[in-house]
N, C-alpha and C positions, 0 to 999 in steps of 0.2 A: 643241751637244752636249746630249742630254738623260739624267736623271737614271734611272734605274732605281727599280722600288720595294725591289728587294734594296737599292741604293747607301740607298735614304732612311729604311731603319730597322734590319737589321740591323749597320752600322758604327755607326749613330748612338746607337740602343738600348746597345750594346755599351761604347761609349765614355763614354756619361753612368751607366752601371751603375760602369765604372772610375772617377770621378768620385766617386761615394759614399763607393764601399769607400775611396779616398783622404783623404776628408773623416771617414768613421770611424774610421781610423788616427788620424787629427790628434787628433779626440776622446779618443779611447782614452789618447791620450797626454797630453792637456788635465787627464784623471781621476784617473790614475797620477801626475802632476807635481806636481798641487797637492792630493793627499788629499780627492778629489770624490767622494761617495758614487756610484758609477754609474749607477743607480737614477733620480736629479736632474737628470741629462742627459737619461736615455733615455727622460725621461715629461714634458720642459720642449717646451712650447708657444709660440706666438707673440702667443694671444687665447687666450681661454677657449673659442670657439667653434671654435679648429681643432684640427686631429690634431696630436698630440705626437710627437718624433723618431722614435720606434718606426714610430709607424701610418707617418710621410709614407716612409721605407725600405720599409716593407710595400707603398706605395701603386707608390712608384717601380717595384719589381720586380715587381709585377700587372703595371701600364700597358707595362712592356714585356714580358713575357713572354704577357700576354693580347693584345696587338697584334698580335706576331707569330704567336699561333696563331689571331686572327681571320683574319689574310691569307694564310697560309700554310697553314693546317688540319692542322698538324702540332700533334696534340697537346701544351700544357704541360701544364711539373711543377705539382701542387696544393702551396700549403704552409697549413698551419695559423692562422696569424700568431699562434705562441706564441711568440715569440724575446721573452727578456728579460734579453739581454747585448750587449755590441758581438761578441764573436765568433759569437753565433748568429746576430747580422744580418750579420756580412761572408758566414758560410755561404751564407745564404739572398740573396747576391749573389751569391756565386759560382757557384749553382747555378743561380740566372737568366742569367747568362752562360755558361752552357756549354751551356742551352738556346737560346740567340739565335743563339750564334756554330756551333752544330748544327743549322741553316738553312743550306740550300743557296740559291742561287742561283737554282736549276732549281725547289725548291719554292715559290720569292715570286713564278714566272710565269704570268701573271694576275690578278695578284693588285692589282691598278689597277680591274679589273671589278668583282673579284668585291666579294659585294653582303656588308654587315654590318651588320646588325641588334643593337641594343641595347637588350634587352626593362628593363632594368633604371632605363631615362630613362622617368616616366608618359608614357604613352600607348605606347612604342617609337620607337624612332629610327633609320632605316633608311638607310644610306650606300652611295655607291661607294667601293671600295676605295681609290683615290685621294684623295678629299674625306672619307674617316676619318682617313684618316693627317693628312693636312696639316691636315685643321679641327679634329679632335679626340686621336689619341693623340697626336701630338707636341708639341701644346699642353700637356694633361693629363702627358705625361711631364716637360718642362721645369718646371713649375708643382709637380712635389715636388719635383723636383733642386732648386730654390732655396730650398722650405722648408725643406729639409734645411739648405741652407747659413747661410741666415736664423735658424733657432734656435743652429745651432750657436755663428755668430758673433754672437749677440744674449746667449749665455753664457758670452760670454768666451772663444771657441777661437780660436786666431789663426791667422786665415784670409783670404784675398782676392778678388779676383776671380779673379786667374789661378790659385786652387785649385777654382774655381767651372767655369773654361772645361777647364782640364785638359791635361795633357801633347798636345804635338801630333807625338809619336814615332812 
């Protein structure tokens, strides 16, 4: 049986977006429980050199919402990355999920070929649709899903793995 490139990013994309907005609930409720300025969470880091909870959500819903419109060429939504609340990040999930899961099936056909380019790596970096997904956005996508989960639970939100992997409903 082989995989579809629909089957390999828009359920997946979709599912690891439900994943977040799950893991910001927890948050949300981590801030409200124990009189946590919100501010503390929403700008705590892992190093000094990485992106703080904000940016790695930001980063989450590019990598998917720009993946899918690499392959798909179905225009996405632009967001700003001005959210500096948990409810303006679960927004700006939700609204990357109601762009992922408004992909057809019939629009991710070809989309194995077709060719994408990524002027923003120096020099450019030029892929088949295929070896994007699998060597680069679904690596790049999983790699904030876990920093996300990694700051959260490195400040005290109690979290675990099977809040990491996610409902399998």
């Amino acid at each position: 049986m082989s995989v579809s490139m629909y089957q390999a990013t828009i359920p997946v994309f979709a599912r690891g977006l439900r994943v977040v907005s799950s893991l910001l609930e927890k948050a949300q409720a981590h801030v409200e429980q124990d009189g946590i300025v919100p501010d503390i969470l929403l700008s705590a880091q892992l190093a000094p050199d990485m992106l703080n909870l904000t940016a790695q959500v930001q980063r989450v819903s590019d990598t998917a919402k720009l993946s899918v419109q690499r392959l798909s060429t179905i225009a996405a939504p632009k967001f700003e990355d001005n959210e500096t609340s948990f409810e303006q990040l679960q927004q700006r999930i939700a609204d990357t999920l109601a762009y992922v899961e408004g992909v057809s099936a019939g629009q991710m056909a070809g989309s194995a070929q077709r060719e994408v380019v990524l002027n923003w790596i120096d020099g450019g970096k030029t892929f088949a649709g295929d070896d994007y997904l699998l060597g680069f956005a679904l690596p790049n996508f999983y790699f904030h899903v876990s920093m996300v989960h990694a700051i959260l639970r490195n400040n005290g939100v109690t979290i675990g793995k099977l809040d990491y992997l996610g409902s399998y409903d």
